[in-house]
N, C-alpha and C positions, 0 to 999 in steps of 0.2 A: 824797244820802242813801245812804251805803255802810254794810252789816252788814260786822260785824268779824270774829268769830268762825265762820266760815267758813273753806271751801277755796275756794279760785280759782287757775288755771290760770295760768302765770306762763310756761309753755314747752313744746314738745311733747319728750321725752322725748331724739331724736335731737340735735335742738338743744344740750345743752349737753356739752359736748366730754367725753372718754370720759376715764376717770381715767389720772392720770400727764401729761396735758395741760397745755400752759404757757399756753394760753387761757385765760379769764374771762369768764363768760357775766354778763350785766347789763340788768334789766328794769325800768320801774317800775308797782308796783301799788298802788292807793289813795295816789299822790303819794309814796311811800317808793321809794327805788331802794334793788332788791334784786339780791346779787351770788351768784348760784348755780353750785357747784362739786361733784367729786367725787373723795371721799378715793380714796386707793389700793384701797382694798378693794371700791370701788366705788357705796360708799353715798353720799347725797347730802347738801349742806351749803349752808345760806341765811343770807346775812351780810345784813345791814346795810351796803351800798355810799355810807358815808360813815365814811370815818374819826373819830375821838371828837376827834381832835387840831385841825387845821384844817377837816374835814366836805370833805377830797379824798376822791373817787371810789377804791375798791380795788383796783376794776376796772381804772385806771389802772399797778397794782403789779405782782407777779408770787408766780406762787405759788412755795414752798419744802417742799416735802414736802408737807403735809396743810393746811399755814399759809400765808396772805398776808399779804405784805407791801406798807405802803403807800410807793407809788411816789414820796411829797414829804418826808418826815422820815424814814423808814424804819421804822414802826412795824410789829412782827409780831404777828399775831393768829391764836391757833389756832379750831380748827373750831367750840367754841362761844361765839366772841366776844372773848375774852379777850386783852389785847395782855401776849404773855411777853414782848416783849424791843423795849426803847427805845431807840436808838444814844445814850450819853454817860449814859443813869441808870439807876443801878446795880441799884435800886428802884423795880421797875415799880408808879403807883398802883393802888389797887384798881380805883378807877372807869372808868381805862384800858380801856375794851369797848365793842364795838358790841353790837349786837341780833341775836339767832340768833331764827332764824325757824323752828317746824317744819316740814316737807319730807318730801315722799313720793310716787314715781314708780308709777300706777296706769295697764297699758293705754296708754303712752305718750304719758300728759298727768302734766306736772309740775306735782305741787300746793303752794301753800306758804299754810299760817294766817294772817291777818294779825292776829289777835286775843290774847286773855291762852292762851300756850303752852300751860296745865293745863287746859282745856276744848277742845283739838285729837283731835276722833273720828275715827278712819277710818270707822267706822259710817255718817259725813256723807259719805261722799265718790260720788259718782255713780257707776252704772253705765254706764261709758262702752266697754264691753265690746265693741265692731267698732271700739275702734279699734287693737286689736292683738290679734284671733282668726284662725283658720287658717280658719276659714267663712268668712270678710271680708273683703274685698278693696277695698282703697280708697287713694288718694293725700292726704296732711295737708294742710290748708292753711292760712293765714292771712292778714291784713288789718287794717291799721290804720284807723280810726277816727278824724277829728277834730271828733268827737259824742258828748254825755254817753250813758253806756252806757244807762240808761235807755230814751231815746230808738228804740236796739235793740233793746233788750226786748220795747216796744210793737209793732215790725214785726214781729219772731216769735212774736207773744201772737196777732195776726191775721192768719191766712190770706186774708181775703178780699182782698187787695190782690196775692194772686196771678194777681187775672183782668185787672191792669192792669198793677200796675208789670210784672209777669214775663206780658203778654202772648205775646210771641214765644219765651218760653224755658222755663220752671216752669209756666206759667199752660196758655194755651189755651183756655179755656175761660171766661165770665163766670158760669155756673155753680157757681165754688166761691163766688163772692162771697154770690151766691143759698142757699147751703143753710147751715144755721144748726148750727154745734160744741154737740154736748154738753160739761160742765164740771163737773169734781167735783174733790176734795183730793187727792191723793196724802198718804196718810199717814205720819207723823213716823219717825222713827230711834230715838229712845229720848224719854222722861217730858219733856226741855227743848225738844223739837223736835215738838209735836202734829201738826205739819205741814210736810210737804217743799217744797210748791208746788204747781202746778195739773195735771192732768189732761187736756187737749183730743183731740177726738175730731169729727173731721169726715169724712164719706162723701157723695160725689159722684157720682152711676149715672149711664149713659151719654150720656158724654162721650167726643170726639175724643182720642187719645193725645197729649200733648201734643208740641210740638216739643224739647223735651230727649228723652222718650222713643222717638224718630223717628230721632234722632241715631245708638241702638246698639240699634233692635229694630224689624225691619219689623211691620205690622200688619194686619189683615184685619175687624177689627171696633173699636166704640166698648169706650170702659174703663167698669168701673165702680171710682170710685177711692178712696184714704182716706190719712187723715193722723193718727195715732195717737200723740201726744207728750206727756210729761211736760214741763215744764217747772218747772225746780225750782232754789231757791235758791242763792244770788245770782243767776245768770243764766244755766242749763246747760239746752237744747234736748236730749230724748235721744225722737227720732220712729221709730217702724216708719211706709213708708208705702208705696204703689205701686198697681197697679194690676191687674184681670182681665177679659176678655170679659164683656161686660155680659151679668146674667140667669145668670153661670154661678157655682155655688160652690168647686167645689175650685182646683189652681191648675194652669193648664194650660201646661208646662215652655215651650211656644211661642207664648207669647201673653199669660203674667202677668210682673210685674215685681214683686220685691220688695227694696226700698231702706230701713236703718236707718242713718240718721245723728247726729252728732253733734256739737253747736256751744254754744260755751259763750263766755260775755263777762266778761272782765275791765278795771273801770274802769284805767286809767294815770293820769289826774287828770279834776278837775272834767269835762272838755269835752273828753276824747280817749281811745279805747277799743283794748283789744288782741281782736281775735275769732277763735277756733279755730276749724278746722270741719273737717268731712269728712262726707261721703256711700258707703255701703259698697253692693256689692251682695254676693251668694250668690260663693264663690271656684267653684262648680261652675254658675253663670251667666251667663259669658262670661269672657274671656281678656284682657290688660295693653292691649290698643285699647279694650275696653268699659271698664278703670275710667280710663285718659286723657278717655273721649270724659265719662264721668259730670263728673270733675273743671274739665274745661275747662269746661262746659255751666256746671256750679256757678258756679266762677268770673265769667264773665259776665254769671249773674245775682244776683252777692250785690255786683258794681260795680253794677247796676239799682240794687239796695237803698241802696248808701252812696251813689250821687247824687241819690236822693231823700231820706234822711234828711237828708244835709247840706242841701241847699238849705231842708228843714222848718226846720233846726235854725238857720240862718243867718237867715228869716222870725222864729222864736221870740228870737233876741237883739235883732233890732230893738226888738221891744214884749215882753219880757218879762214882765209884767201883764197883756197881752191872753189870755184865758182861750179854751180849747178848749171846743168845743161834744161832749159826749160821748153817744153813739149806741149803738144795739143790738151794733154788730160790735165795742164796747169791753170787752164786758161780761168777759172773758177778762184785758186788761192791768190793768182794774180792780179784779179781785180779786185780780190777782197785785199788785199797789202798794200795795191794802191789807195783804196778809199783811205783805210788808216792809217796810213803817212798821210794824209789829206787833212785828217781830221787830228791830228797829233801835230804839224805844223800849222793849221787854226787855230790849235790852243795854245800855241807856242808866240804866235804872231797876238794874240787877246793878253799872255800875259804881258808883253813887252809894252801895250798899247797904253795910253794914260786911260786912267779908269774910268768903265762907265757900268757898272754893275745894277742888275735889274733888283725889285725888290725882294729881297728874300721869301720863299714858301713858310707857312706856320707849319704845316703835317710833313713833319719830317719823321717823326715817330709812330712808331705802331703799326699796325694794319692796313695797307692799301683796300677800301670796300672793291 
């Protein structure tokens, strides 16, 4: 069940080679492999990584100024799909094109639409804002996934399985399990989008600091802690969370921790996920050993997560029809599954409908200011 008409996350910004580059960067999202480049000027360009001609990879080709060319018959295609120039006809056909994707680099997460290009908002695009501010300090990371994205969804929809899988690491404590997330909407972007996604909101009072935060901050008292995240369409985690001396309100420079991260999932096909992520602290809250020590710690615990989702997921193909028994700590993935089958049969119900498409956006490329 993938929405269309969205952004998702295709690359983190460094990732794709800096323009003038004889490199070709190439991904696939929702089972389309996509061939993402940037012109000379710097702006950025999302093919369709199958030629029209034999459906070769372009990625395979080489670039020619602002155009690729594919590397098996030599077909050229400029930046919005278009093949100018055939070797041997003299008469390039119309239909000679691949598919341009719109594309646009926010905060060093590379976005690309996969849906109809005149309904592409930036308006939709997350605030993913620590992951390239000068208050934030964080290392990028990423992980593949051979588990339907979903599946990921539901382990970041619930926290309480931080008192288990991530005992030694995120967790510490069987107390988060124990205390029960408030949960309300985050509200829409404009009239087509009533709703972004969900809202959670979990607080933990004194509790031990866990062993990630032990790692890069000695301690003297229990925390009292919190997890404050949206979670919003298709599948973008954007959490404030951390922790203070229990019993105290303000934040006391030697002894609270304040941590905003951000992690977002993009399906690759059926049963195989690409997932971004980073964890930032304060850049005036420790020094390049505190954000290694954050990212390793991470690290280690989001392999927790993908060997317990795999082995779930591995369980769930066996018996695919054996149905989950659903529980109070669901109540969070449950209404995020509902909203996107909401928003998946809208756009299923828009395509069937005779056309009425709004005007297309000109800034589909480049930089979101």
């Amino acid at each position: 069940m993938w929405l269309r008409n969205c952004w998702y996350v295709i690359a983190w910004g460094h990732e794709i080679p800096a323009a003038g580059s004889a490199e070709l960067f190439t991904r696939t999202v929702l089972g389309e492999p996509v061939l993402v480049y940037r012109l000379e000027t710097g702006a950025l360009v999302a093919l369709e990584d199958r030629c029209c001609h034999r459906q070769a990879p372009l990625s395979k080709g080489r670039r020619e100024g602002d155009c690729v060319r594919c590397g098996y018959h030599g077909l050229k295609f400029d930046p919005q799909g278009a093949c100018v120039e055939a070797p041997g006809i003299p008469v390039v056909p119309a239909r000679a094109r691949v598919r341009s994707y719109p594309v646009v680099q926010q905060n060093n997460w590379v976005f690309v639409w996969m849906g109809e290009p005149a309904l592409a908002d930036p308006a939709l695009l997350p605030d993913n804002f620590s992951c390239e501010h000068p208050d934030w300090q964080h290392k990028p990371g990423y992980l593949h996934y051979d588990t339907p994205y979903l599946l990921i969804c539901d382990n970041l929809l619930d926290f309480s399985h931080l008192s288990y899988v991530h005992e030694k690491t995120l967790g510490g404590s069987t107390q988060i399990a124990q205390a029960r997330p408030e949960i309300e909407p985050v509200p829409g972007a404009n009239a087509d989008w009533p709703q972004m996604g969900i809202k959670v909101t979990r607080h933990v009072t004194d509790v031990p600091p866990p062993p990630f935060y032990r790692k890069f901050r000695e301690f003297s008292t229990h925390l009292d802690r919190w997890f404050i995240y949206d979670f919003l369409l298709p599948g973008t985690l954007l959490m404030h969370s951390g922790g203070r001396p229990t019993g105290t309100q303000g934040e006391d420079a030697g002894q609270s921790v304040r941590l905003h991260s951000c992690q977002t999932l993009t399906p690759e096909t059926e049963t195989t996920t690409h997932y971004f992520f980073q964890q930032s602290h304060r850049a005036d809250e420790g020094d390049a050993s505190v954000t290694d020590s954050i990212f390793n710690s991470l690290l280690v615990a989001f392999n927790e997560d993908r060997d317990m989702i795999s082995a779930q997921h591995r369980n769930l193909v066996l018996n695919p029809g054996l149905p989950m028994l659903p529980l109070a700590m669901d109540a969070a993935l449950i209404q995020f599954r509902r909203l996107l089958e909401q928003r998946v049969q809208a756009e299923q119900t828009r395509a069937t409908a005779p056309s009425s498409r709004p005007v297309p956006i000109t800034s589909q490329q480049g930089d979101i200011p």
